[in-house]
C-alpha positions as CSV (number, residue, x, y, z in Angstrom):
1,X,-42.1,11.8,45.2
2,X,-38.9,12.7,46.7
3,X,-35.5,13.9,44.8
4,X,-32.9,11.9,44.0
5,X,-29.5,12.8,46.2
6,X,-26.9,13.8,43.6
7,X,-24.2,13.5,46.4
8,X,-24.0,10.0,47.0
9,X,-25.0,9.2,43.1
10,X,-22.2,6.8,41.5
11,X,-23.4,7.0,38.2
12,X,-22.0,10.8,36.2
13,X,-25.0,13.2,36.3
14,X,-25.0,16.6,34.7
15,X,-23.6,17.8,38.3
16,X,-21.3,15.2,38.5
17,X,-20.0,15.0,35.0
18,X,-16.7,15.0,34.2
19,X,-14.6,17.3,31.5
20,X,-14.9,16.5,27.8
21,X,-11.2,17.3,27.5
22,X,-9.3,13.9,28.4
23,X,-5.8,12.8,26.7
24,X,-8.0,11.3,23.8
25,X,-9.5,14.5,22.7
26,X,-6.0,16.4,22.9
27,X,-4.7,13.5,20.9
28,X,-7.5,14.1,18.2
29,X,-6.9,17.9,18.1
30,X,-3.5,17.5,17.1
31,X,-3.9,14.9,14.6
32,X,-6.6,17.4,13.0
33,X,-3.3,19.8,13.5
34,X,-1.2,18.2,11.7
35,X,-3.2,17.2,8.9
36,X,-4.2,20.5,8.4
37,X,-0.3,21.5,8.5
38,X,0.4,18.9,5.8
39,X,-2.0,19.9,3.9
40,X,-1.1,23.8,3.7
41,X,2.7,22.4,2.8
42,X,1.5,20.0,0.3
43,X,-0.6,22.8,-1.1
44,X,2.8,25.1,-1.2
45,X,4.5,22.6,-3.0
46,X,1.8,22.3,-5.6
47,X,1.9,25.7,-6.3
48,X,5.7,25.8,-7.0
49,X,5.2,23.7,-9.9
50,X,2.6,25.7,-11.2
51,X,-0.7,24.7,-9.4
52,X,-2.8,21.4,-10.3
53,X,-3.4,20.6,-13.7
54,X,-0.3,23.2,-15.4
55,X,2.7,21.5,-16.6
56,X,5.9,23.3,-16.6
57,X,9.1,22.7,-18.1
58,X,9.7,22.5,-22.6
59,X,6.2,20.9,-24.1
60,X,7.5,17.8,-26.4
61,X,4.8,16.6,-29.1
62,X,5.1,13.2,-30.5
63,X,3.8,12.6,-33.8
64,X,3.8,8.8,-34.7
65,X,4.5,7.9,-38.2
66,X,1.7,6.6,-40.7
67,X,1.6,3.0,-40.7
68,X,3.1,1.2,-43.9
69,X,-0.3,-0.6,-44.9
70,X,-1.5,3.1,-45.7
71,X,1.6,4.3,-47.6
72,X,1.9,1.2,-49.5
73,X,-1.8,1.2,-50.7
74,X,-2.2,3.5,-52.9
75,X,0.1,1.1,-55.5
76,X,-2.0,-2.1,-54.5
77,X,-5.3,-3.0,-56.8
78,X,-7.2,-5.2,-54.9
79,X,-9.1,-6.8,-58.2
């Protein structure tokens, strides 16, 4: 059996093959880039409000006022 002639081969051998770094794959390393970037500056402005889940600033509690049915019951006889 005789070996195949890797010089006049058309079709991209392991000799032949060309490089894995094209425009597309540049292109897809700075995307990854830039999302990484936007997430480090997202992250920065989380933390100036205090991190996830902390809420700064003056706390305001609301209290809602006991229905009248309930108030008023107390001087109804239901008999």
């Amino acid at each position: 059996m005789s070996q195949p002639n890797f010089e006049s081969a058309n079709a991209p051998s392991v000799l032949t093959k060309k490089s894995p770094w094209n425009v597309y794959t540049v292109m897809l390393i700075l995307s990854l880039l830039a999302l990484l970037i936007a997430c480090l500056c997202l992250w920065l402005e989380i933390g100036e409000y205090g991190g996830l889940g902390a809420v700064k600033g003056p706390q305001a509690s609301v209290t809602a006022p006991a229905p009248q049915h309930v108030l008023s019951s107390s001087t109804t006889s239901w008999a």
